[in-house]
C-alpha positions as CSV (number, residue, x, y, z in Angstrom):
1,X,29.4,-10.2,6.7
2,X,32.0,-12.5,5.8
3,X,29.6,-15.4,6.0
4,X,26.7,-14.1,3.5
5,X,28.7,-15.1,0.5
6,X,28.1,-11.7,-1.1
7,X,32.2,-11.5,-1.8
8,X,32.3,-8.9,0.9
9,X,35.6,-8.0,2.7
10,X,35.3,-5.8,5.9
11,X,38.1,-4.0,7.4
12,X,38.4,-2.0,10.9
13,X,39.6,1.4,11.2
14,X,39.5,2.4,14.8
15,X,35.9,2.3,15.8
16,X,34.6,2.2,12.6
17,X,34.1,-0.9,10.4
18,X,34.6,-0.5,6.1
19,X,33.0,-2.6,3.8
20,X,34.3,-1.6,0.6
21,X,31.3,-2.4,-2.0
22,X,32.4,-4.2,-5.6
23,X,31.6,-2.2,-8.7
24,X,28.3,-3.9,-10.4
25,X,29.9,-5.1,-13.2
26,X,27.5,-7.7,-15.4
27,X,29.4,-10.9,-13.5
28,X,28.9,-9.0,-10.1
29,X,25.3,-8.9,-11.3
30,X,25.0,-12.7,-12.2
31,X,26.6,-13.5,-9.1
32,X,23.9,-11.8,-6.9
33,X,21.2,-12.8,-8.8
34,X,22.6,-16.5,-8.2
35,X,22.5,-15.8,-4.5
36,X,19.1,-13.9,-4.7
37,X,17.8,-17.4,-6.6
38,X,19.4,-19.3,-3.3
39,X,17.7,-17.0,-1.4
40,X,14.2,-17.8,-2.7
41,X,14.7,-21.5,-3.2
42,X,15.2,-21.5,0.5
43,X,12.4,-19.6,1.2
44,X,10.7,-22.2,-1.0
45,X,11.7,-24.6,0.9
46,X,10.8,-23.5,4.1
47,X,6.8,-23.2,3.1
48,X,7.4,-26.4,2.0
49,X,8.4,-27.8,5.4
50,X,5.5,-26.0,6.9
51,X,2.7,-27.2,4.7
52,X,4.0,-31.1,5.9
53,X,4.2,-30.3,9.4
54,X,0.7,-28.7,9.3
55,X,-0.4,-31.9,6.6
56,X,1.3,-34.2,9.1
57,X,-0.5,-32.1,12.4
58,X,-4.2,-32.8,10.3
59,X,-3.6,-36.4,10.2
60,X,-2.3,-36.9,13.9
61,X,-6.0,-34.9,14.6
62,X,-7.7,-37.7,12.1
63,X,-6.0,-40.6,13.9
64,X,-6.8,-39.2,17.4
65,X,-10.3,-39.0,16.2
66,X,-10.5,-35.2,16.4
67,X,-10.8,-34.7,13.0
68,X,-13.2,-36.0,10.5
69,X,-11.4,-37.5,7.3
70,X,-13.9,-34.7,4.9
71,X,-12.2,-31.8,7.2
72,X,-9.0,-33.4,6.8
73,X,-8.9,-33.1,3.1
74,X,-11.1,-29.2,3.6
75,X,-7.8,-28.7,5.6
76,X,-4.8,-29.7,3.2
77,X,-7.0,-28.1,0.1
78,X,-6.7,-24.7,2.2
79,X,-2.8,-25.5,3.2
80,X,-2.0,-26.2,-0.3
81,X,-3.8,-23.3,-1.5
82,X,-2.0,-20.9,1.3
83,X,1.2,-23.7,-0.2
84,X,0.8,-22.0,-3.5
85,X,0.0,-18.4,-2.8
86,X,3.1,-18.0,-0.8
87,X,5.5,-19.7,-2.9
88,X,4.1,-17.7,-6.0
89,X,4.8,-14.5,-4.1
90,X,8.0,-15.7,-3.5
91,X,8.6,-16.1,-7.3
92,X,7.3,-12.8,-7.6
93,X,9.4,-11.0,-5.4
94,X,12.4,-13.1,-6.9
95,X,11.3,-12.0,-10.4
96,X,11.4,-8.5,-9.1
97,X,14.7,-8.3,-7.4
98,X,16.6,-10.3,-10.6
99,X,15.0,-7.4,-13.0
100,X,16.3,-5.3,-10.7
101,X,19.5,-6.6,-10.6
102,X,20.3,-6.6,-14.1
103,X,19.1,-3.1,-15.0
104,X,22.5,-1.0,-15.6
């Protein structure tokens, strides 16, 4: 809790842990939606990373000769594509959550 940089401050009462939760004041709310942005940006990232390893996997297959170079570039069209949806849903959800964020 202390570590997910929401400004969280937990305390222990016995057996019990309190997390005391901040009022949502306007710079509360600009201060999550800046870790909400993190938050997607890494997600971002991380389809990012996967669509190289996969691109890098496709040309290990065309160098081994497994792979002819026409399904090489059928396969990075269709990783790009699945690049694209997922990263748009990301920006969807992120688009989502901010809106949400900033509704009083």
């Amino acid at each position: 809790i202390l570590n997910s940089n929401l400004g969280l401050n937990p305390s222990t009462a016995g057996t019990a842990i309190r997390v005391p939760m901040p009022a949502l004041t306007e710079e509360r709310r600009k201060e999550m939606t800046k870790v909400v942005r993190g938050e997607a940006e890494q997600g971002r990232v991380s389809i990012r990373n996967i669509r190289r390893d996969a691109n890098n996997h496709v040309k290990e297959m065309v160098k081994d000769k497994q792979m002819s170079e026409d399904d090489e570039r059928r396969a990075n069209d269709v990783v790009q594509k699945l690049t694209d949806k997922y990263i748009a849903e990301v920006d969807l959800v992120l688009a989502a959550k901010e809106k949400d964020l900033m509704q009083i």
